[in-house]
C-alpha positions as CSV (number, residue, x, y, z in Angstrom):
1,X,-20.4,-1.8,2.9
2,X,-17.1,-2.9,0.7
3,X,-18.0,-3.8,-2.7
4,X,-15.6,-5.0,-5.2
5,X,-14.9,-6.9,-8.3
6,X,-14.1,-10.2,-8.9
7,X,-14.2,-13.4,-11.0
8,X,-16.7,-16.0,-10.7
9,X,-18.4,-18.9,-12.8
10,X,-20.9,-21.7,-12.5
11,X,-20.0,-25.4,-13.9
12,X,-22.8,-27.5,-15.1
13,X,-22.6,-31.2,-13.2
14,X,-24.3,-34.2,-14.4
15,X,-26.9,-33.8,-12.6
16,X,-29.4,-31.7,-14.3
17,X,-32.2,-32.2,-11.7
18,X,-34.6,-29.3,-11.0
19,X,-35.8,-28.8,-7.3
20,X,-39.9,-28.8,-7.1
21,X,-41.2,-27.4,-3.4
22,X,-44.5,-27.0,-2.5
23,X,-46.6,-25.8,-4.7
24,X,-47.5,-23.1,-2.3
25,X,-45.6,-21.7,0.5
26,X,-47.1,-19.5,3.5
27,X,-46.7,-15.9,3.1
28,X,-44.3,-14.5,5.8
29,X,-46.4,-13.1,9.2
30,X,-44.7,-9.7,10.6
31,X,-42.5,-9.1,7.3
32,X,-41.9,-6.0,7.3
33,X,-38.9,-4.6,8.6
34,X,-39.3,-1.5,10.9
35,X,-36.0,0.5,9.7
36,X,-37.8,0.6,6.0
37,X,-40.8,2.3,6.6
38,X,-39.3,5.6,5.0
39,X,-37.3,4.0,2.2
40,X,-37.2,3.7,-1.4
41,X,-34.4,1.6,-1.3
42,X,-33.4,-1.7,0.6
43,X,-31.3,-4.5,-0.1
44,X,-31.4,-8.2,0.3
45,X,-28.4,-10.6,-0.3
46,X,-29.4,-14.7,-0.5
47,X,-27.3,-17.9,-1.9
48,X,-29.3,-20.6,-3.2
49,X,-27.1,-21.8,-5.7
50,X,-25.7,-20.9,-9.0
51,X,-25.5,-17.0,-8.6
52,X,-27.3,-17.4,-12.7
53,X,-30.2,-18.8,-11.4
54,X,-30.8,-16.9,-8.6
55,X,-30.5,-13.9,-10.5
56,X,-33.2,-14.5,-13.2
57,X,-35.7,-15.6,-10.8
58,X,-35.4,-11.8,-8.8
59,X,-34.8,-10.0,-12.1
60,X,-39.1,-10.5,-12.9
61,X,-40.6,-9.1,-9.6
62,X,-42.0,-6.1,-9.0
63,X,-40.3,-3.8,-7.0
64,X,-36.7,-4.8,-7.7
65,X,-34.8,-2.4,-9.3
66,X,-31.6,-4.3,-9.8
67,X,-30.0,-7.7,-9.5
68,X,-26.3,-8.1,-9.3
69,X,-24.5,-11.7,-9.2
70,X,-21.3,-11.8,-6.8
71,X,-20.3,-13.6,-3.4
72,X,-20.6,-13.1,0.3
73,X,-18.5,-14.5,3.0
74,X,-14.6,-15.4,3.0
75,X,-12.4,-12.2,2.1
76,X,-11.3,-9.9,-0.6
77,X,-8.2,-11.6,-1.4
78,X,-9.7,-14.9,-2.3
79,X,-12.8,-13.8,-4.0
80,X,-12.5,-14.9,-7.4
81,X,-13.6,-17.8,-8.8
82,X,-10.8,-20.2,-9.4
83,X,-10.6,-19.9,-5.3
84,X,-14.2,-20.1,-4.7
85,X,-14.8,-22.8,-6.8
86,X,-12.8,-24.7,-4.7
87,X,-15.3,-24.9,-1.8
88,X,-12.4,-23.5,0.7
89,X,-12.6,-19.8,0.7
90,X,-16.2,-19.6,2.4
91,X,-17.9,-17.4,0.3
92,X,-21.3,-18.9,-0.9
93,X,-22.2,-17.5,-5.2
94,X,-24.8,-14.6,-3.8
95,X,-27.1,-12.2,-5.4
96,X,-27.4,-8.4,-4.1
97,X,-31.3,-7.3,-4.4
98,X,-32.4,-3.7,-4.9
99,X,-35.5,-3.4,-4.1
100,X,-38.3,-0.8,-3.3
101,X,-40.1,-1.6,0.2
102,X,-43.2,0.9,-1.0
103,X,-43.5,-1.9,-3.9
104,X,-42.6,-5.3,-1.8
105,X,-41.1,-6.6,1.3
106,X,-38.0,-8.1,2.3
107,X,-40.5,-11.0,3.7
108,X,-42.2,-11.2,0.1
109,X,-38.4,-12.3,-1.2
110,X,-37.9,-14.8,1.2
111,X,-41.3,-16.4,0.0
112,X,-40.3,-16.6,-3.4
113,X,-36.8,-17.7,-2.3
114,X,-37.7,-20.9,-0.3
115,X,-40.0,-21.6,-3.6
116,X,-37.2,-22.0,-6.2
117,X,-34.6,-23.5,-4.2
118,X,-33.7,-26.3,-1.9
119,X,-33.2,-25.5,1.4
120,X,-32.7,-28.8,2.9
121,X,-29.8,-30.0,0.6
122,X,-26.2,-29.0,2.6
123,X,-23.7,-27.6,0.6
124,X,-25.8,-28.3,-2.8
125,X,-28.3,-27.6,-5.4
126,X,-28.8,-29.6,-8.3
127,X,-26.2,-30.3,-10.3
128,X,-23.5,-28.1,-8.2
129,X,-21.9,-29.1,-5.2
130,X,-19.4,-27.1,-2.8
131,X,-19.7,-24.6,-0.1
132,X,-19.9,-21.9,-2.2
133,X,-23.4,-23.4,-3.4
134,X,-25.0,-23.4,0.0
135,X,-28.1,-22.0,1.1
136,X,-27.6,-18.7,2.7
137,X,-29.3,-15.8,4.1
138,X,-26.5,-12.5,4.5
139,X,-28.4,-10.1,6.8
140,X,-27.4,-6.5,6.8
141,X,-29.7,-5.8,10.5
142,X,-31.5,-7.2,12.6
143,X,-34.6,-7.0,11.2
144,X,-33.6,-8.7,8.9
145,X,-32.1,-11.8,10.6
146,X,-35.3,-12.1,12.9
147,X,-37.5,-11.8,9.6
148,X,-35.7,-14.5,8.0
149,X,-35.3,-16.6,11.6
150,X,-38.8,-16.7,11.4
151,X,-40.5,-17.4,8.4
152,X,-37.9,-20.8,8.5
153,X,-39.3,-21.5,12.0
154,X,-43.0,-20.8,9.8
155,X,-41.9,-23.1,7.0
156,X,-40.7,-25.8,9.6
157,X,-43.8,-25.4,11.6
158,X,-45.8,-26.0,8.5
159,X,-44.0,-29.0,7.6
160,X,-43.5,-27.4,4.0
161,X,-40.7,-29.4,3.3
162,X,-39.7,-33.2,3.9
163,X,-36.4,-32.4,5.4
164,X,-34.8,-30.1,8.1
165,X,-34.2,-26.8,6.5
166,X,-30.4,-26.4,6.7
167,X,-30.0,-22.5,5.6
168,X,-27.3,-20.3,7.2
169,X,-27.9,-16.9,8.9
170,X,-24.7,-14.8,8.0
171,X,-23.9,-11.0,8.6
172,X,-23.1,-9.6,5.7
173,X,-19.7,-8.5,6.3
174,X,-19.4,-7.5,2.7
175,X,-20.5,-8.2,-0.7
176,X,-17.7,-9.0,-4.0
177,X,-19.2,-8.7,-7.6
178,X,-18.7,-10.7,-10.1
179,X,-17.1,-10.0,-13.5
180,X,-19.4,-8.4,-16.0
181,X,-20.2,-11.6,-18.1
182,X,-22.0,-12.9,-15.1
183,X,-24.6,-10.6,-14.7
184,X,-27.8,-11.1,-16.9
185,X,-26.3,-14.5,-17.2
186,X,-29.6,-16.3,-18.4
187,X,-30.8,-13.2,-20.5
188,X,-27.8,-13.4,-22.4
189,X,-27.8,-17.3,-22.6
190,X,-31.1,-18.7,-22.6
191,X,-30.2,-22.0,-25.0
192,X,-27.3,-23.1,-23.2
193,X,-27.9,-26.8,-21.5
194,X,-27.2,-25.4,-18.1
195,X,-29.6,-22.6,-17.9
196,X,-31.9,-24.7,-20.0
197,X,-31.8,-27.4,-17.2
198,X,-31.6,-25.7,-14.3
199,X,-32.7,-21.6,-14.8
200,X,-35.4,-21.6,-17.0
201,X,-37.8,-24.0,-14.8
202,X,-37.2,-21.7,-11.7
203,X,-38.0,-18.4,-13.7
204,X,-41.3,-20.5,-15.3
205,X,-42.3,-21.7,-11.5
206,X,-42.0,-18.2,-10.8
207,X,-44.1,-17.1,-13.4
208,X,-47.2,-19.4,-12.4
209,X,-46.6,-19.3,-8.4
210,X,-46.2,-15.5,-8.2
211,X,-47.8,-13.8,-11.4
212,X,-49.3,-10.8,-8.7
213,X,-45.9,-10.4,-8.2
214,X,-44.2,-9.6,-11.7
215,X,-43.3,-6.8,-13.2
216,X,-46.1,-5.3,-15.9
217,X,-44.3,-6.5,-19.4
């Protein structure tokens, strides 16, 4: 898989909305993919927003290991942010998940994914609007596109939310990180309006929808 480096940002809009799911969400059925029964180390890549937000809400769970902000889709020569923000290059603002299968399952991050997002909202959440805020899921195998074709079939059959869910199923073709001041974005800025607004609510719904699921402090 390429990685590289590369520029990127999130603007705060005037809309400082914060999206509220169902309380509860069903836990994935069959979530465990086959080709990490021996592992120790997997990998998940999502969009459901600002890359910040995103990042903080993986950051508590136990099991990851490390959460890195960057973008998928589009190519290397236009992944930096004054090209992505422009909603033309086709990357969507990603996170990279390292995680440990022994400890959770790619299924349990999809759960806690479709919580602290919207997936119904095109091209949008909250305050940000563009292409490169869509709701995306970058699957590195199979296994991992039929998990995640799936559990939105579950979520749809259990009417969990109002609208059509309108997430993307992308292979991963590769994954572009984002410059250094991005990453630990919220730790590092916790009293800025933005994160305020929009970060801090997701990491607190986290807190009280999956506290068998966070790290020991």
């Amino acid at each position: 898989m390429l990685i590289m480096c590369f520029a990127g940002a999130c603007s705060p809009g005037d809309d400082d909305r914060v999206y509220n799911p169902a309380e509860k969400l069903p836990a994935p059925t069959g979530d465990a993919a086959a080709n990490e029964d021996n592992l120790t180390e997997a990998h998940a890549v999502l969009a459901g927003g600002c890359f910040w937000c995103v990042e903080a809400v993986f950051e508590q769970l136990d099991g990851v290991t490390d959460v890195v902000s960057g973008y998928a889709g589009g190519t290397a020569d236009s992944a930096d942010y004054r090209k992505v923000a422009s909603g033309q290059t086709d990357h969507a603002e990603v996170v990279r998940i390292t995680y440990d299968p022994r400890k959770t399952t790619y299924g349990d991050l999809l759960r806690v994914f479709f919580a602290t997002h919207d997936p119904t909202t095109l091209n949008r959440q909250g305050p940000d609007r563009g292409r490169q805020y869509r709701s995306a899921v970058f699957y590195e195998s199979i296994d991992q596109k039929q998990i995640a074709a799936a559990y939105m079939q579950q979520l749809t059959d259990a009417g969990a939310f109002d609208d059509p869910i309108v997430t993307t199923l992308e292979p991963l073709e590769a994954f572009y990180i984002a410059e250094d001041y991005h990453q630990d974005y919220v730790q590092h800025h916790p009293n800025e309006p933005y994160v305020r607004y929009n970060a801090l609510p997701k990491v607190e719904k986290v807190r009280k929808q999956f506290g068998d699921q966070l790290k020991m402090p």
